[in-house]
Backbone as CSV, one residue per row, in Angstrom:
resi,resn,N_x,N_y,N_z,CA_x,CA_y,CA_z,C_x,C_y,C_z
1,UNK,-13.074,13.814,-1.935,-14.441,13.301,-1.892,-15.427,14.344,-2.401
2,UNK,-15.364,15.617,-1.874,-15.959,16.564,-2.046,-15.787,17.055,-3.859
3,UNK,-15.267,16.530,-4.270,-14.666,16.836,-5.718,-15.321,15.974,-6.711
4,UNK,-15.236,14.760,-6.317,-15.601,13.924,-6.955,-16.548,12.704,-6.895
5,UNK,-17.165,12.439,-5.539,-18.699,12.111,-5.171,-19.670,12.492,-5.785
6,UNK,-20.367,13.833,-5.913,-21.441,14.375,-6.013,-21.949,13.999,-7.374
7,UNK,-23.031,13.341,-7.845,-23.732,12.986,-8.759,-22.282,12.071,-9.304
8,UNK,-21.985,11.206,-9.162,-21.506,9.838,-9.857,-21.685,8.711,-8.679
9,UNK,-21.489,7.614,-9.182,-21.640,6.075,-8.331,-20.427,6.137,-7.696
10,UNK,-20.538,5.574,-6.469,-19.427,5.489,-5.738,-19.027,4.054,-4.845
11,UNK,-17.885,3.280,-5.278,-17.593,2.192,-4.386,-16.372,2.156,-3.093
12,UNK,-17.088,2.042,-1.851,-15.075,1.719,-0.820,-14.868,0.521,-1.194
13,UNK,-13.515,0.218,-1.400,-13.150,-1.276,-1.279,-12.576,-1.227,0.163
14,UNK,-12.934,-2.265,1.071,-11.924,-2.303,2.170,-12.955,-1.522,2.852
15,UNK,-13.917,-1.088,3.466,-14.975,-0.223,3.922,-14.835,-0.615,5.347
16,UNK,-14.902,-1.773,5.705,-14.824,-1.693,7.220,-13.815,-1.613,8.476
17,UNK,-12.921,-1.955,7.841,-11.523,-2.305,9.004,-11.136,-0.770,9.716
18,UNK,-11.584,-0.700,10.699,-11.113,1.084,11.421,-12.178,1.994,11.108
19,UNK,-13.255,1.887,10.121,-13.634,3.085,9.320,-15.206,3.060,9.538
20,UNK,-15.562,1.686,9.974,-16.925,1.520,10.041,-17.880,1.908,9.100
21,UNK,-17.485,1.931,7.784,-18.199,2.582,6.464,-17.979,4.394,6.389
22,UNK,-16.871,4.618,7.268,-16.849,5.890,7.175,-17.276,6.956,5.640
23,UNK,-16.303,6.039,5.222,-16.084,7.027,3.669,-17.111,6.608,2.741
24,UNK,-17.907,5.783,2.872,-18.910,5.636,1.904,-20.426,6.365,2.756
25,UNK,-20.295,6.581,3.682,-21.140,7.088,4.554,-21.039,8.995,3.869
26,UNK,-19.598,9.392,3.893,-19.050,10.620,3.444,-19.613,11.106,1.732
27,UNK,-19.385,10.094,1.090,-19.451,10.016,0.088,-21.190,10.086,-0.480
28,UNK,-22.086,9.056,0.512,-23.429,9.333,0.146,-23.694,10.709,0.597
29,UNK,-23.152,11.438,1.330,-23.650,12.716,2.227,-23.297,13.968,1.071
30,UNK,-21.792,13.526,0.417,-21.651,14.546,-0.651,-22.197,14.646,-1.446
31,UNK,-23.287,13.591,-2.177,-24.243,13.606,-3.305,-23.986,12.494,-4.270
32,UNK,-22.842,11.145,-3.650,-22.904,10.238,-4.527,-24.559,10.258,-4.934
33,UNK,-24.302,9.393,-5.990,-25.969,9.010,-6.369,-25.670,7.307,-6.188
34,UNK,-25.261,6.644,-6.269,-25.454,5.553,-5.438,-23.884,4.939,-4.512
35,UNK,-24.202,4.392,-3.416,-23.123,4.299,-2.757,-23.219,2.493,-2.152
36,UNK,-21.374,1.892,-3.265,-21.551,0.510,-2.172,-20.524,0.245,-1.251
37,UNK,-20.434,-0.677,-0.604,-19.026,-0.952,0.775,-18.987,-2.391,0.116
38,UNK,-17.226,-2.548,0.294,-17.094,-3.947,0.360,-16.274,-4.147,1.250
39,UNK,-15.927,-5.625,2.050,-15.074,-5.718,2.380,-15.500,-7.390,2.872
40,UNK,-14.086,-8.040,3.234,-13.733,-9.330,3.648,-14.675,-9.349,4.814
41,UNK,-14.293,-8.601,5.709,-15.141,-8.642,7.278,-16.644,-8.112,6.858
42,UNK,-17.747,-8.543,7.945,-19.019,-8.346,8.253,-19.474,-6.521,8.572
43,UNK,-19.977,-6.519,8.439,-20.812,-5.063,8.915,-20.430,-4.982,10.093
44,UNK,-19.718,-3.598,10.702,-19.681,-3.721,12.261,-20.978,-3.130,12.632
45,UNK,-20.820,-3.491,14.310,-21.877,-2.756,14.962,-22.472,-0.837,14.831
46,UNK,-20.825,-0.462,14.935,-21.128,0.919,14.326,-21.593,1.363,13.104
47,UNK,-21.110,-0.004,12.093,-21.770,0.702,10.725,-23.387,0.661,10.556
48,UNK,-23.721,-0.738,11.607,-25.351,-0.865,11.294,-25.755,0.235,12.218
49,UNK,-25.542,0.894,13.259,-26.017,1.835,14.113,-25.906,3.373,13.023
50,UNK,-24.788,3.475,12.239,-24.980,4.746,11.554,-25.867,4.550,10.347
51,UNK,-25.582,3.393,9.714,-26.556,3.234,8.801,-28.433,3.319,9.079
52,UNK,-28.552,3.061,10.152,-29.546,3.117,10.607,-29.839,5.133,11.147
53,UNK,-29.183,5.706,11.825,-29.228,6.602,11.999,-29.451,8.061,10.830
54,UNK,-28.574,7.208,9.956,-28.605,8.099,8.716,-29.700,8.017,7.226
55,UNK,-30.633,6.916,7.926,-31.404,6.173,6.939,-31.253,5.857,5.754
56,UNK,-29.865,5.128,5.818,-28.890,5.385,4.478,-29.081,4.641,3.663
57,UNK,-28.646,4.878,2.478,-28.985,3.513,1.339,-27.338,2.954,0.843
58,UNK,-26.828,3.187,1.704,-25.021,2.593,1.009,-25.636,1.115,1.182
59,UNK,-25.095,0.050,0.149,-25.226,-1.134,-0.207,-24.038,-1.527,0.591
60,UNK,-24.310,-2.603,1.134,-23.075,-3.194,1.798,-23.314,-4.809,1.155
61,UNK,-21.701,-5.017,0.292,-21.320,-6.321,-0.165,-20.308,-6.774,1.060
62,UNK,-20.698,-8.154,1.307,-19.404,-8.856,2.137,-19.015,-10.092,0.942
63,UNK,-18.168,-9.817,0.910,-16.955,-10.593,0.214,-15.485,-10.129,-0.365
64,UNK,-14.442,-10.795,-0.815,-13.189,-10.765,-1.522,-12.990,-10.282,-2.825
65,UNK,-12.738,-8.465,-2.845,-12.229,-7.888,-4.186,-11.671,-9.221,-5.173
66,UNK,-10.826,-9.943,-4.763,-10.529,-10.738,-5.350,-11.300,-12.339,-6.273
67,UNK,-12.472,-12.635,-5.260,-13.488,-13.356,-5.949,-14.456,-12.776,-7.080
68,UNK,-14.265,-12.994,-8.262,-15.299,-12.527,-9.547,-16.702,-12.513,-9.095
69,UNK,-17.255,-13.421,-8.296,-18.357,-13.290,-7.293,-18.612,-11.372,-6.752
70,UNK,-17.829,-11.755,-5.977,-18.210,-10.659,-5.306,-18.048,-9.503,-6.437
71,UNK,-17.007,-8.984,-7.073,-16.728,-8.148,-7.848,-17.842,-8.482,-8.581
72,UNK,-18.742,-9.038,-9.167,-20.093,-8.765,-10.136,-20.848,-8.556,-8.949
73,UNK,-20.944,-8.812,-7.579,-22.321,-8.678,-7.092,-21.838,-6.888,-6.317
74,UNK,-20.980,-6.633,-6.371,-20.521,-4.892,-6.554,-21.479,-3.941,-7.697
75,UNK,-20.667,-4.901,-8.696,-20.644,-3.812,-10.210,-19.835,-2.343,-10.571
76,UNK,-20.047,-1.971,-11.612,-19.391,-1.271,-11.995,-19.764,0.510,-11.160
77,UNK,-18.936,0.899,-10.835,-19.021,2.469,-10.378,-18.372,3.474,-10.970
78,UNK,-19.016,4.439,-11.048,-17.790,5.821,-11.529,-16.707,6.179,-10.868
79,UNK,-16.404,6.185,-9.572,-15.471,6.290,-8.925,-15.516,5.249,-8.060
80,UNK,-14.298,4.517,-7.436,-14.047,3.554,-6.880,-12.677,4.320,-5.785
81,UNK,-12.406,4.154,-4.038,-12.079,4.155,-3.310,-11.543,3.263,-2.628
82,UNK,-10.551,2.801,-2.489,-9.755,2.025,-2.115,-8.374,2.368,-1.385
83,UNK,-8.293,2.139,-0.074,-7.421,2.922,0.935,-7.022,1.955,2.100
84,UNK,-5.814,1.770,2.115,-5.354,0.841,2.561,-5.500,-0.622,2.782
85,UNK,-5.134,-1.042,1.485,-5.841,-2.543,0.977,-5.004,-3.344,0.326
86,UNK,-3.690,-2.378,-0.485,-2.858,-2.692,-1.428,-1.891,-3.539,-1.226
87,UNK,-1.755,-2.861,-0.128,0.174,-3.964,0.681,-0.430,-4.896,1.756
88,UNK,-1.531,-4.531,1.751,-2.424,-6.464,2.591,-2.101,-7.092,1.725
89,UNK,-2.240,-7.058,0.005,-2.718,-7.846,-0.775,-1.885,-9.077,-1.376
90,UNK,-1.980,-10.207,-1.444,-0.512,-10.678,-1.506,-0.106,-10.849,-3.150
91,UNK,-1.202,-10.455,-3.878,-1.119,-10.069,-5.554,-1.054,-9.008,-6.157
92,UNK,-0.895,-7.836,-5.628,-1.334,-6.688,-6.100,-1.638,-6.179,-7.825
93,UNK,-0.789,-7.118,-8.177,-1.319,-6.710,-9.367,-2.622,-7.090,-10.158
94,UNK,-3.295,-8.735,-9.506,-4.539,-9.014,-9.555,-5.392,-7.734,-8.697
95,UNK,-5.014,-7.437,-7.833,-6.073,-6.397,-6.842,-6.140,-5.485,-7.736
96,UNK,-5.086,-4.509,-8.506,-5.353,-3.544,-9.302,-6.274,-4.104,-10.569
97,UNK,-6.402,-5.232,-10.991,-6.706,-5.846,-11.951,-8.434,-5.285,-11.625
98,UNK,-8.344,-6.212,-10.643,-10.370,-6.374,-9.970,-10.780,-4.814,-10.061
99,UNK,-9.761,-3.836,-9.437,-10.245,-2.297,-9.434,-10.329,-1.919,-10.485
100,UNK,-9.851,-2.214,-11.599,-9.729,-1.638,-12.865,-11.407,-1.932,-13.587
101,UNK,-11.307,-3.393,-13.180,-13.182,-3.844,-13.854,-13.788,-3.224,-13.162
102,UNK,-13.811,-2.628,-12.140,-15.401,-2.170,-11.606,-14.836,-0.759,-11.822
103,UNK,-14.380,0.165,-12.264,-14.244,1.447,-12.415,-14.142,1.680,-13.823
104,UNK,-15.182,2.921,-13.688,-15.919,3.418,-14.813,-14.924,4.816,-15.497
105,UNK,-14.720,5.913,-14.366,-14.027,6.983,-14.554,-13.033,7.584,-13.620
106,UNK,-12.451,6.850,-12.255,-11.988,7.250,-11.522,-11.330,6.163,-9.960
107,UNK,-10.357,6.152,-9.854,-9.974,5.227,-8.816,-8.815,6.292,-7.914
108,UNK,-9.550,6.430,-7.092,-9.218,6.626,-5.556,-7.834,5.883,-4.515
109,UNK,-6.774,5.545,-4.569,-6.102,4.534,-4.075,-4.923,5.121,-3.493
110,UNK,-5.368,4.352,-1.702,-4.410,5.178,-0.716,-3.912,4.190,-0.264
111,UNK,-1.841,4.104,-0.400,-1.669,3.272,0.320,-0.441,3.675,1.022
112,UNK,0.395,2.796,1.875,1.536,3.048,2.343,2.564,2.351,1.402
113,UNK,3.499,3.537,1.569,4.822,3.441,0.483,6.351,3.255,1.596
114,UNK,7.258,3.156,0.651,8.631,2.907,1.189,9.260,3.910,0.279
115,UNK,10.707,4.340,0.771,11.130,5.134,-0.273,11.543,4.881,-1.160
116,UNK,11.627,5.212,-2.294,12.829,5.046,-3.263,14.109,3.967,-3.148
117,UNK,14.595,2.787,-3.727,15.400,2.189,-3.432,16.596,2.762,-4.526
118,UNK,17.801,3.704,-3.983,18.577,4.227,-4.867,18.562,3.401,-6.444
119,UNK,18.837,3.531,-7.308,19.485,2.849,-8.700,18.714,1.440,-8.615
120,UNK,17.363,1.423,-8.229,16.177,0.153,-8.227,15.100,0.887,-8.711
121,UNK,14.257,1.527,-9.593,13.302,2.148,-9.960,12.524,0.845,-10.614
122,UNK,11.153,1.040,-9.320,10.117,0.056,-9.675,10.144,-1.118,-8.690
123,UNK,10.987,-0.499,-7.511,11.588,-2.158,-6.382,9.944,-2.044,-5.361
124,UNK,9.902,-2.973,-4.907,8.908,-3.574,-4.072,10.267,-4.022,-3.002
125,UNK,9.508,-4.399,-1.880,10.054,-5.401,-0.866,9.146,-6.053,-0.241
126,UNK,9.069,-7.660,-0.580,8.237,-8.571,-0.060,8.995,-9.016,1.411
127,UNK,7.842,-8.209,2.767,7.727,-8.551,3.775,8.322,-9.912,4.284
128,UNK,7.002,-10.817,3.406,7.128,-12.335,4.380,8.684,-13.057,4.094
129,UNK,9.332,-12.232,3.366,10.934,-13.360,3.218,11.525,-12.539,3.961
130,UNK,11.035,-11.328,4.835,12.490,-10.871,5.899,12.847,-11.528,7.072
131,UNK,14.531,-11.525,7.396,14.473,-12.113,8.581,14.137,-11.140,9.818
132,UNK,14.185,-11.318,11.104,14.204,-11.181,12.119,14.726,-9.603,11.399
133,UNK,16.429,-9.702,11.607,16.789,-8.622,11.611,16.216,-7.566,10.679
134,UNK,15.690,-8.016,9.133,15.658,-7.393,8.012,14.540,-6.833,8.150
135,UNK,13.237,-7.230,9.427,12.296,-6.843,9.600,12.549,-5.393,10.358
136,UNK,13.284,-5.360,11.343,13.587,-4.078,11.779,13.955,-2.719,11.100
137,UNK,14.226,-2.688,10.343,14.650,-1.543,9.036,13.451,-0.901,8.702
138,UNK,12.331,-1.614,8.709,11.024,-1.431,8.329,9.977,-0.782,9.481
139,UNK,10.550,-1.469,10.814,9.533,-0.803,11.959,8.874,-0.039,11.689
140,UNK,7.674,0.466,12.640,7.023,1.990,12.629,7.693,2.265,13.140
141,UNK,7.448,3.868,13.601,8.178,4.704,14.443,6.854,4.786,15.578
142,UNK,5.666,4.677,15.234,4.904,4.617,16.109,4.250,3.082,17.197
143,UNK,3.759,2.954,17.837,3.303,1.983,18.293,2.393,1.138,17.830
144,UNK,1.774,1.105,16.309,0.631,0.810,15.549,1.351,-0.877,15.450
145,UNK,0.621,-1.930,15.816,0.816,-2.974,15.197,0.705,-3.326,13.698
146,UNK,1.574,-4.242,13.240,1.851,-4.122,11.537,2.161,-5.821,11.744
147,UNK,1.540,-6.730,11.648,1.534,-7.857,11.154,2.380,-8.367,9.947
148,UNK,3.717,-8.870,10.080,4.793,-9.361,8.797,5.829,-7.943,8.980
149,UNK,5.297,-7.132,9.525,6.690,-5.915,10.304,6.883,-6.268,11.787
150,UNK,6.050,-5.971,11.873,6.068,-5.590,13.973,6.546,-6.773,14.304
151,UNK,5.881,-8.105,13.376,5.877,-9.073,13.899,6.212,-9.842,12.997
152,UNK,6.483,-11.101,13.174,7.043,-12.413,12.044,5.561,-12.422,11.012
153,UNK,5.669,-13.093,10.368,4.772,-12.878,9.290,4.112,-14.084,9.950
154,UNK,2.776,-14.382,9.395,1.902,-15.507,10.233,0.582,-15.376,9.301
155,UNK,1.351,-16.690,8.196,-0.460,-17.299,6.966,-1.483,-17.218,7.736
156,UNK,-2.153,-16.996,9.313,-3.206,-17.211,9.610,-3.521,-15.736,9.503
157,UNK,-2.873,-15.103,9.444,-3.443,-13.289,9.302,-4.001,-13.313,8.072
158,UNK,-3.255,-14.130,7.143,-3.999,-13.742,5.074,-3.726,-12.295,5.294
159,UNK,-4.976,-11.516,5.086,-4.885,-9.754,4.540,-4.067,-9.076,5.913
160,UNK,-4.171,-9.974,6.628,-3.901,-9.144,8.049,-2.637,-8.546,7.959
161,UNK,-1.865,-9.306,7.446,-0.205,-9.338,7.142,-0.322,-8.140,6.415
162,UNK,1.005,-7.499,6.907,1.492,-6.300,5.283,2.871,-7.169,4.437
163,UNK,2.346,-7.601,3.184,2.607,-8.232,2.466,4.302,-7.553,1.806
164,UNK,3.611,-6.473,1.337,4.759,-5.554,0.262,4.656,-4.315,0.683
165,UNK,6.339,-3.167,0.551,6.521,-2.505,0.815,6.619,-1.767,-0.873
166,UNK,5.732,-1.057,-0.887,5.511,-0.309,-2.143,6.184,0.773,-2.681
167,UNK,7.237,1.120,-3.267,7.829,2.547,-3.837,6.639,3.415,-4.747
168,UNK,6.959,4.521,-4.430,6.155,5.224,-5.351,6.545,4.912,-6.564
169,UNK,7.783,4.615,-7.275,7.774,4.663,-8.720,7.086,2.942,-9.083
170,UNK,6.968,2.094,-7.910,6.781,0.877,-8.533,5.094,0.883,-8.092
171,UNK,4.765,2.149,-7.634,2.850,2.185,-7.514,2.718,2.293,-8.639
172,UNK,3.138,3.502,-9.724,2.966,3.970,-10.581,2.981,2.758,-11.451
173,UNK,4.158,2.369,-11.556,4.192,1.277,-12.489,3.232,-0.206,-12.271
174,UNK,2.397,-0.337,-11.283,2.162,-1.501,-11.479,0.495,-0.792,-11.553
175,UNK,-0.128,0.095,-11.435,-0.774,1.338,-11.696,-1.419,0.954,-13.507
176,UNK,-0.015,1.421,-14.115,-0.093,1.810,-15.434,-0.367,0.304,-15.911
177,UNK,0.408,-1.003,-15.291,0.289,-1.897,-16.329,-0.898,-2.635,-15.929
178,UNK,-2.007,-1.850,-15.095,-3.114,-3.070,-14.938,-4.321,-1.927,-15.670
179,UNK,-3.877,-1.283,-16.292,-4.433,-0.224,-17.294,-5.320,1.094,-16.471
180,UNK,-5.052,1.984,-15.668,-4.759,3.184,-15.330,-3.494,4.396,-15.459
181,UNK,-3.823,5.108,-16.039,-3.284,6.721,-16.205,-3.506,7.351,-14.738
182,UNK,-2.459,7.755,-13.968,-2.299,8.437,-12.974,-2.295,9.901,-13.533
183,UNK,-2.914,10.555,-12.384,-3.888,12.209,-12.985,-2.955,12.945,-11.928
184,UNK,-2.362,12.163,-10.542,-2.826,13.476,-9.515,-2.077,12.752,-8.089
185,UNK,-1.291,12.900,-7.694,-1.078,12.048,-6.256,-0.758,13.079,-5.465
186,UNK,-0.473,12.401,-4.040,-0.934,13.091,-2.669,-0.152,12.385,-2.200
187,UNK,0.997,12.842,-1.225,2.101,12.106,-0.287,1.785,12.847,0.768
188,UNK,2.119,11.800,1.921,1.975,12.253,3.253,2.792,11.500,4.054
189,UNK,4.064,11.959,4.151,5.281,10.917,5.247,5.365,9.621,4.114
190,UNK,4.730,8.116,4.856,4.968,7.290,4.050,3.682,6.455,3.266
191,UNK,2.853,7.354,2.808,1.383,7.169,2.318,1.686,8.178,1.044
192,UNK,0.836,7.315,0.112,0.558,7.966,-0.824,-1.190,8.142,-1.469
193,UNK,-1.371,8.761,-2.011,-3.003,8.762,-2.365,-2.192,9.325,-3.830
194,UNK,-3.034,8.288,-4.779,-2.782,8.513,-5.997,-4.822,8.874,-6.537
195,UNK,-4.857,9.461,-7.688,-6.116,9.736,-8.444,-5.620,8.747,-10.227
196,UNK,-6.211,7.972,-10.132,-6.080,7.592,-11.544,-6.858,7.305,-12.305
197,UNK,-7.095,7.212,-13.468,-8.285,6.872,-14.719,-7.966,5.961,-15.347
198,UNK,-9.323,5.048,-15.468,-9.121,3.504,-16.621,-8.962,4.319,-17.773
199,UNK,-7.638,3.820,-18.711,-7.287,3.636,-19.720,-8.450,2.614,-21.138
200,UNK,-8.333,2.779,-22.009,-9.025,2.234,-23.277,-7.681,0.947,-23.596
201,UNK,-8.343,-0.715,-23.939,-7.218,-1.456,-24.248,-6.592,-2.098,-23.318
């Protein structure tokens, strides 16, 4: 953040769930020059209490990365932030699509990965077709509820669900073909934070 905030535009996708506008809050403090939030859910109570506290000017959009709506009433930013949003998504390659139009010079994108599937380079594993048993392989190790892991998968969650289990080589690749150049990634257990740049074409 500290790297790459200060004097460029800055968008979170996904801004509220856990975070209460955390990182766009972070991001106006480092010297974005303008700062927006999006997300499916409403403004929480904490975000209007800090926003208010901080006499902030972060723009808050409510609506679906995925509706062209909302993505024009965003617009375009220099850097774009997006952190844990990917394996909600049940398209990902449309989601990388939408991130790609509103980013100018830089996309931010943190998600949770799976390992490597030996002699499969580029494998995904779609959640909602596991059974019972096939879901267990996947557990946390921690107590965190995971909607389509923890639990049977359930259409009334939509984003709630974790959709896909992401390999790093198949981030990369689905990365590159919605037209981003990966600069720079960051692993942590089973998270990855990649840095990538829109491509020309």
């Amino acid at each position: 953040m500290r790297r790459h905030a200060p004097g460029r535009s800055f968008a979170d996708v996904g801004c509220m769930w856990n975070i209460d506008g955390g990182i766009a809050f972070l991001a106006e403090e480092c010297g974005a020059t303008a700062v927006t939030g999006l997300d499916v859910m409403g403004p929480t109570p904490a975000y209007e209490a800090e926003h208010q506290r901080r006499s902030s000017a972060v723009r808050f959009v409510r609506g679906d990365l995925h509706d062209p709506g909302a993505i024009a009433e965003v617009g375009n930013h220099d850097v774009v932030w997006c952190a844990g949003v990917l394996y909600h998504a049940p398209h990902p390659v449309l989601t990388l699509e939408r991130l790609r139009s509103i980013t100018r010079e830089l996309l931010i994108l943190g998600t949770a990965t799976i390992p490597e599937v030996p002699g499969l380079e580029g494998a995904c594993v779609f959640y909602p077709a596991l059974s019972d048993t096939g879901r267990q392989v996947y557990e946390p190790v921690d107590s965190v509820l995971r909607h389509g892991i923890s639990t049977p998968f359930d259409p009334g969650q939509e984003y709630g669900n974790w959709w896909w289990g992401i390999t790093p080589s198949a981030l990369r690749g689905l990365l590159e073909a919605t037209g981003f150049e990966v600069i720079e990634t960051l692993d942590h257990h089973f998270h990855r934070t990649v840095l990538a740049r829109p491509v020309a074409g």
